[in-house]
C-alpha positions in Angstrom: -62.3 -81.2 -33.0 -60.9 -77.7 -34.3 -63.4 -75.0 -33.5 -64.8 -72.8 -36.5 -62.6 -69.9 -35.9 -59.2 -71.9 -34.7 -56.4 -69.6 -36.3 -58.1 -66.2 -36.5 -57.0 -63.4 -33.7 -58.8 -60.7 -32.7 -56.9 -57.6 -31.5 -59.5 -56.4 -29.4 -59.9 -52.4 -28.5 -63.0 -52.1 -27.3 -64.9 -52.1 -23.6 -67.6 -51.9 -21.8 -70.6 -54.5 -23.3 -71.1 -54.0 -27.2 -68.1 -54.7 -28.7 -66.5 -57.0 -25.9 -69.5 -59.1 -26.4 -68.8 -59.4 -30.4 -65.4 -60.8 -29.8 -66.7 -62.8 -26.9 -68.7 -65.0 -29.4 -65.9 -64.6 -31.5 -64.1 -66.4 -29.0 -66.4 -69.2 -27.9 -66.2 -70.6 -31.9 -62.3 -70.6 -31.2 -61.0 -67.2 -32.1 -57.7 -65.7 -30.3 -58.5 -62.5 -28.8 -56.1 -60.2 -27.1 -57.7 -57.7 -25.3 -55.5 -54.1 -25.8 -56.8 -52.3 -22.4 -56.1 -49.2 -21.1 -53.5 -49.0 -18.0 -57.0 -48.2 -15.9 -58.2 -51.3 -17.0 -61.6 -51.6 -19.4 -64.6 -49.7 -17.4 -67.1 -52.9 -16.9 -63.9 -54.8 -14.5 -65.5 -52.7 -11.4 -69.2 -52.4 -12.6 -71.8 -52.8 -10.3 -72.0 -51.5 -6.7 -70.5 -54.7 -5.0 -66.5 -53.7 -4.5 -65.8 -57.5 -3.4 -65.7 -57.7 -7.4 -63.9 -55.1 -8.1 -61.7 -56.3 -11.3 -63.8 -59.0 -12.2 -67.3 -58.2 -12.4 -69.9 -60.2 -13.2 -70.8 -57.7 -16.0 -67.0 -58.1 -17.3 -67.0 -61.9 -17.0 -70.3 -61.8 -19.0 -68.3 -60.8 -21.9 -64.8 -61.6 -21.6 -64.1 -65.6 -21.0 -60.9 -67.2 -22.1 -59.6 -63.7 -23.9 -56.0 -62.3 -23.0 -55.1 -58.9 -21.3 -52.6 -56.7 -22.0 -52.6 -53.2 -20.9 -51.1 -50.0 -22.7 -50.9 -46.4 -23.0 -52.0 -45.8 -27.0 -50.7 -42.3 -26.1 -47.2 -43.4 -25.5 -45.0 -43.9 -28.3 -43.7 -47.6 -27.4 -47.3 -48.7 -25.9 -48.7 -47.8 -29.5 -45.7 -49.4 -31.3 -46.5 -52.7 -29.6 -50.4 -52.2 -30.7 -49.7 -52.2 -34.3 -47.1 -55.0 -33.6 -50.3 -56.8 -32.2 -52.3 -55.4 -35.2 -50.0 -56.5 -37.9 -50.8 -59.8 -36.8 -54.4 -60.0 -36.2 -57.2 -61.0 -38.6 -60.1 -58.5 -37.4 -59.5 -55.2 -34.9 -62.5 -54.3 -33.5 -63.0 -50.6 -31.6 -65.7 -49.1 -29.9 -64.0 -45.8 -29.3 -66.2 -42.3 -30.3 -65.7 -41.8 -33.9 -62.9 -40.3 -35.0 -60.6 -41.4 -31.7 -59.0 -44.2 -32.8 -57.8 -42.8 -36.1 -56.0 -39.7 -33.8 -54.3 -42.6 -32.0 -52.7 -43.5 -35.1 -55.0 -47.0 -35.7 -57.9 -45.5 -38.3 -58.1 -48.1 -41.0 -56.1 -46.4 -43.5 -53.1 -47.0 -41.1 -53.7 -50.0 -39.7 -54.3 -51.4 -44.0 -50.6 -50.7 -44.3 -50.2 -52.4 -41.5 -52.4 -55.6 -42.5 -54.2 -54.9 -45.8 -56.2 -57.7 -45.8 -57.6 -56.6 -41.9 -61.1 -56.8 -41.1 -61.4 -53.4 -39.2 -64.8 -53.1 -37.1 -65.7 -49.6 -35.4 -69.1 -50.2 -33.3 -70.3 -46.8 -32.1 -73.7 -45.0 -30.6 -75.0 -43.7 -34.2 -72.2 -44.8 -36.6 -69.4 -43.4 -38.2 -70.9 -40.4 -40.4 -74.0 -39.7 -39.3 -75.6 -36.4 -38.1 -75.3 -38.2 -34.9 -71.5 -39.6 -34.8 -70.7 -37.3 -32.2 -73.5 -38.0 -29.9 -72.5 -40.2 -26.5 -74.3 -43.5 -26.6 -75.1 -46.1 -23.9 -78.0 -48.5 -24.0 -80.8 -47.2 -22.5 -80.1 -43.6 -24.4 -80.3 -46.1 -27.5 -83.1 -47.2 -26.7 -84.9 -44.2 -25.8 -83.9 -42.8 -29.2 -84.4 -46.0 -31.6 -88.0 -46.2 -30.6 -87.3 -49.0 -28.0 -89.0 -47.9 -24.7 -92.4 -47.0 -26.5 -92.9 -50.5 -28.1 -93.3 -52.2 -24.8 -95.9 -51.3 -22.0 -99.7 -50.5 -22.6 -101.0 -47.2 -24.5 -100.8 -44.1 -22.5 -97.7 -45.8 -20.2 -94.8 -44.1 -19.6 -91.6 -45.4 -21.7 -90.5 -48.9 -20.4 -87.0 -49.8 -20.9 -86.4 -53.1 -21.9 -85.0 -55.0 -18.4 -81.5 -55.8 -19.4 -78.7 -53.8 -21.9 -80.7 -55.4 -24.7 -79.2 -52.6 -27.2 -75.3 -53.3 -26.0 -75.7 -57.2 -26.5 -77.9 -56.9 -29.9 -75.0 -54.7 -31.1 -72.4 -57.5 -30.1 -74.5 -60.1 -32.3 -74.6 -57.8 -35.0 -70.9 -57.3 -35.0 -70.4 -60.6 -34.8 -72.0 -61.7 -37.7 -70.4 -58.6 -40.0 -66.8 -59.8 -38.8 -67.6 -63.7 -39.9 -69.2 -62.2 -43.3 -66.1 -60.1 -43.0 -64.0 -62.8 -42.8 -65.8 -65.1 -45.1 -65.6 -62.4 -48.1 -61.7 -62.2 -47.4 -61.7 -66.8 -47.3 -63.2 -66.1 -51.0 -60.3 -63.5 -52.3 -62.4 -60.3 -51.2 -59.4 -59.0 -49.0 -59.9 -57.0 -46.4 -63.3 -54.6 -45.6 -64.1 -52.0 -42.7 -67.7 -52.6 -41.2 -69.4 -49.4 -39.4 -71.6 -51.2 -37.1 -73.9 -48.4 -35.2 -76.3 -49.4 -31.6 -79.1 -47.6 -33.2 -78.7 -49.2 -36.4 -78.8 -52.5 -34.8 -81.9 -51.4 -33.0 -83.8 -50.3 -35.9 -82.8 -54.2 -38.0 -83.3 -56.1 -34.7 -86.6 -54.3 -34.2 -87.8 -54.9 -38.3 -91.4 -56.8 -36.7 -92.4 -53.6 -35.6 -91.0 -51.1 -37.6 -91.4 -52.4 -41.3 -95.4 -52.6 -40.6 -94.7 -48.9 -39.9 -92.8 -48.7 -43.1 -95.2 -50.6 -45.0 -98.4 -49.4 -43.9 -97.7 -45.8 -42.3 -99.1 -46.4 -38.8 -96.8 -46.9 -36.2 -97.7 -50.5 -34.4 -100.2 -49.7 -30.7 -98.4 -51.0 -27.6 -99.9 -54.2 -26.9 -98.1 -54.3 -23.1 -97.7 -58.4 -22.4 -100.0 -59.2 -25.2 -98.3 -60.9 -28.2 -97.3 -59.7 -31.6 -100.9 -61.0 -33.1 -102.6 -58.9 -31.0 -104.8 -61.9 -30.0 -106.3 -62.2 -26.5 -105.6 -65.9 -26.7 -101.4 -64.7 -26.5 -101.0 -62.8 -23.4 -100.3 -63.5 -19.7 -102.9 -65.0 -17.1 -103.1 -65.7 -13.3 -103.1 -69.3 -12.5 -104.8 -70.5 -8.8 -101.7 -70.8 -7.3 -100.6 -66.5 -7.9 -98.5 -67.4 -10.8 -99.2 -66.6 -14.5 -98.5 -68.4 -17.4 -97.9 -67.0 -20.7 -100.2 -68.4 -23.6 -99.1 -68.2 -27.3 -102.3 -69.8 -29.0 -102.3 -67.7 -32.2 -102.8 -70.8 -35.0 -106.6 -71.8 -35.8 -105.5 -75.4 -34.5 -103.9 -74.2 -31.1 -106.9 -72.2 -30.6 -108.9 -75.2 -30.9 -106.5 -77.6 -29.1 -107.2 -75.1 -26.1 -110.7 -75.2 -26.3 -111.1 -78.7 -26.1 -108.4 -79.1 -23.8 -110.0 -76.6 -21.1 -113.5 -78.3 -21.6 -115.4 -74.7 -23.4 -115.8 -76.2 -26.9 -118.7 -73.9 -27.2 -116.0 -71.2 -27.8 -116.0 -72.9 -31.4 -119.4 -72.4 -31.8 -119.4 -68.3 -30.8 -119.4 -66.1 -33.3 -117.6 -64.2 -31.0 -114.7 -66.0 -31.0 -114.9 -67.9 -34.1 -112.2 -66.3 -36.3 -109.0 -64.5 -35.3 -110.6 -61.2 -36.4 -113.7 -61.7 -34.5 -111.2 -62.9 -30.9 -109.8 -59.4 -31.8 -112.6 -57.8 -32.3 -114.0 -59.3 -29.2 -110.6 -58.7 -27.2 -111.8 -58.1 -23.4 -114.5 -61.0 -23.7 -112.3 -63.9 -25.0 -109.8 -62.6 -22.7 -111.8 -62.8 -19.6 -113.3 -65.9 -20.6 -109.8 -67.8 -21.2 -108.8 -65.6 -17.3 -111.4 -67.2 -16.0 -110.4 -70.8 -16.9 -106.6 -70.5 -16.1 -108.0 -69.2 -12.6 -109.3 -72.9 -11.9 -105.6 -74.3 -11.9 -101.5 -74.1 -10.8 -99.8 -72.3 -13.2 -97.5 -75.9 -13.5 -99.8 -78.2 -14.0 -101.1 -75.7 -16.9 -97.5 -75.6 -18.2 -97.5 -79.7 -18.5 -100.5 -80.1 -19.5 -100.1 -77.8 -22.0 -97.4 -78.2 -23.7 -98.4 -82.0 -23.8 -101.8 -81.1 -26.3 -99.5 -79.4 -28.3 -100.9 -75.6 -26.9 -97.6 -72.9 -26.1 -97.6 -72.2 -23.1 -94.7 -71.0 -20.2 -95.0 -70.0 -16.8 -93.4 -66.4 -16.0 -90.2 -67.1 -14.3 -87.3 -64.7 -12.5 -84.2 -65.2 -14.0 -82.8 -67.4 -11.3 -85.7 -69.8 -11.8 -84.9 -70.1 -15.9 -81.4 -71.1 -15.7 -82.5 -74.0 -14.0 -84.4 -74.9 -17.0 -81.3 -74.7 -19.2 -80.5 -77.6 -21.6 -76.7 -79.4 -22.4 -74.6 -76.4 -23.4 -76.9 -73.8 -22.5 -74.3 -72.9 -19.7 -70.8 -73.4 -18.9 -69.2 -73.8 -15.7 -65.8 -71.8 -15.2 -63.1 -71.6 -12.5 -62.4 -67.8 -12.1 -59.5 -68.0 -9.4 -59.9 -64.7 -7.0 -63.4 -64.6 -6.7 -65.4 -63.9 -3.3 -67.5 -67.4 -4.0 -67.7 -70.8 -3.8 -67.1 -72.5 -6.4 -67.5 -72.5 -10.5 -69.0 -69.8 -12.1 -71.5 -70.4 -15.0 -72.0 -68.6 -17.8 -74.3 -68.6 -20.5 -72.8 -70.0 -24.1 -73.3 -68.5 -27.6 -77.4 -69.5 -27.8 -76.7 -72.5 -30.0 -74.9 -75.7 -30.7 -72.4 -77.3 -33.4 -71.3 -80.7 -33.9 -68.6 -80.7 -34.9 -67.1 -77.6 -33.5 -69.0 -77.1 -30.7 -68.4 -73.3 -29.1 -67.7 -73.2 -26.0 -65.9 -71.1 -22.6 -62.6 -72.7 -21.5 -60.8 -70.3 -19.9 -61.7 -67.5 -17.2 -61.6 -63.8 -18.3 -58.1 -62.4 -17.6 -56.4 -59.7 -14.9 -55.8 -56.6 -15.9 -52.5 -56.6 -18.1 -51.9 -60.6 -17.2 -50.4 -61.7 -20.7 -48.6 -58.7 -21.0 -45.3 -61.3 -20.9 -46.9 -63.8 -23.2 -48.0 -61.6 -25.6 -44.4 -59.4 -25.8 -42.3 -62.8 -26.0 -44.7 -63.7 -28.8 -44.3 -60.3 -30.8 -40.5 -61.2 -30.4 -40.5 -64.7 -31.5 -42.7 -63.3 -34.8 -40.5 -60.2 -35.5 -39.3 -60.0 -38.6 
């Protein structure tokens, strides 16, 4: 079955994680995407500190599956020429450049209309297009240190805590992504083309709207809660099982708390005023905690996690990363040949975070060498020359 995006290409400027990451969803619902790299190659190819992956790095493969490489100089006169031959052709470019860069290369939007008028042109940058900020360098963790990011997590009185992963570059990605299908969608209904300014902190601020609209709303910033949960209820944080592990409860509903009480044998915790309400757990924070800590104490984190989950009561055991992608479901992962590679075997790599039927996205070709369908790509711009 034809994927969602069969018949739309992506000529693809940007690198690193934000933007590749856009156009590598793009890709996984059946988007073409030619990758327009620099003759260095794109930055993330030799990320990391492990040189046996230099050219293919695990960060690049994150983000660049079954899209096509070709490498030029947009400085050089016939390089550029084939870029807008490439553009002229394409349904959506996407850029992360600085602001301002890509337009002095002789691609800013104006240009590249008369090129394609109908284009769906998406710059992703640090703090957008014309902001105060447009000129400032942006990378994740500087986004989120200045979004507000590192003091939402940790306890009151911690240092900042940056979130464990490029949270910021891959949020970015998924907002792109969606403003190139709305893109698209408005030109499907006879909108024509648009440009979308898509800006990391921006991103930060929408993806972050549970903590910062109560701010907005009410005027006080929320209080770090460290692992606690967002209701601030001593029944939704982290506790040590028998065995050294913890589990993560989530009992936040009138009826879970319940559930748990029954199911742990203390049904007099429905008969303390204490801990009869969810204002009164809250108001009575350390006790209910220490009572549930002393509970959880008496048994393996699993057997918690079955048992559980079974009564209906959320509950998780912490897990490393390694440990979680065991847990993944049918088309949570995809296993990929990537020829060159100092292993054994398929790599796997995650999918999209959801499934379609019919149309189901998916990862079907490695991420290319440097400049590979540089041949492909030229014979095609010949066959299509006009």
């Amino acid at each position: 079955m034809t994927k969602p995006l069969a018949g739309i290409r992506i000529a693809d400027f940007s690198h690193v994680m934000a933007g590749p990451y856009a156009s590598h969803l793009l890709r996984q619902m059946g988007a073409e995407v030619i990758k327009i790299e620099p003759k260095r190659g794109d930055g993330f190819r030799s990320y990391g500190s492990d040189r046996r992956f230099d050219g293919m790095a695990p960060a690049f493969i994150a983000a660049n599956a079954g899209k096509k490489s070709i490498a030029l100089d947009l400085k050089d006169e016939a390089d550029l020429a084939i870029a807008r031959a490439i553009v002229s052709r394409s349904d959506v470019l996407l850029e992360n450049f600085r602001p301002g860069v890509i337009a002095r290369l002789g691609l800013g939007y104006d240009a590249v209309r008369e090129l394609r008028p109908d284009i769906v042109y998406c710059s992703v940058s640090g703090y957008g297009q014309d902001s105060p900020q447009r000129d400032w360098p942006a990378i994740d963790n500087i986004v989120q240190a200045t979004s507000g990011m590192m003091m939402l997590s940790g306890e009151e009185g911690d240092p900042p805590v940056r979130v464990g992963f490029p949270i910021v570059d891959t949020l970015t990605g998924q907002t792109a992504a969606l403003a190139i299908l709305s893109g698209l969608m408005q030109r499907e209904r006879g909108g024509g083309g648009s440009y979308i300014d898509v800006s990391m902190f921006d991103a930060s601020l929408a993806f972050m709207t549970s903590a910062l609209t109560p701010y907005l709303v009410t005027g006080q910033p929320m209080s770090r809660m460290g692992n606690t949960g967002y209701s601030g209820l001593p029944t939704a944080s982290l506790f040590v099982a028998r065995d050294g592990r913890q589990i993560s409860l989530g009992v936040v509903q009138p009826n879970q708390f319940e559930a748990l009480a029954r199911f742990v044998g203390k049904e007099e915790w429905l008969r303390d005023a204490r801990f009869a309400t969810d204002d009164a757990r809250r108001a009575n924070f350390d006790a209910m905690k220490a009572e549930v800590a002393g509970v959880i104490a008496t048994r393996d984190a699993a057997d918690w996690e079955a048992g559980m989950n079974a009564a209906g009561i959320p509950c998780g055991v912490v897990r490393r990363v390694d440990e979680a992608s065991a847990l993944a479901g049918p088309g949570a992962l995809a296993s990929l040949a990537v020829p060159g590679l100092p292993l054994d075997g398929d790599v796997r790599l995650p999918g999209v975070g959801f499934r379609m039927v019919p149309g189901e996205p998916s990862v079907d070709a490695p991420p290319p060498r440097l400049d590979e369908n540089r041949d492909e790509i030229l014979a095609w711009l010949e066959s299509t020359s006009q």
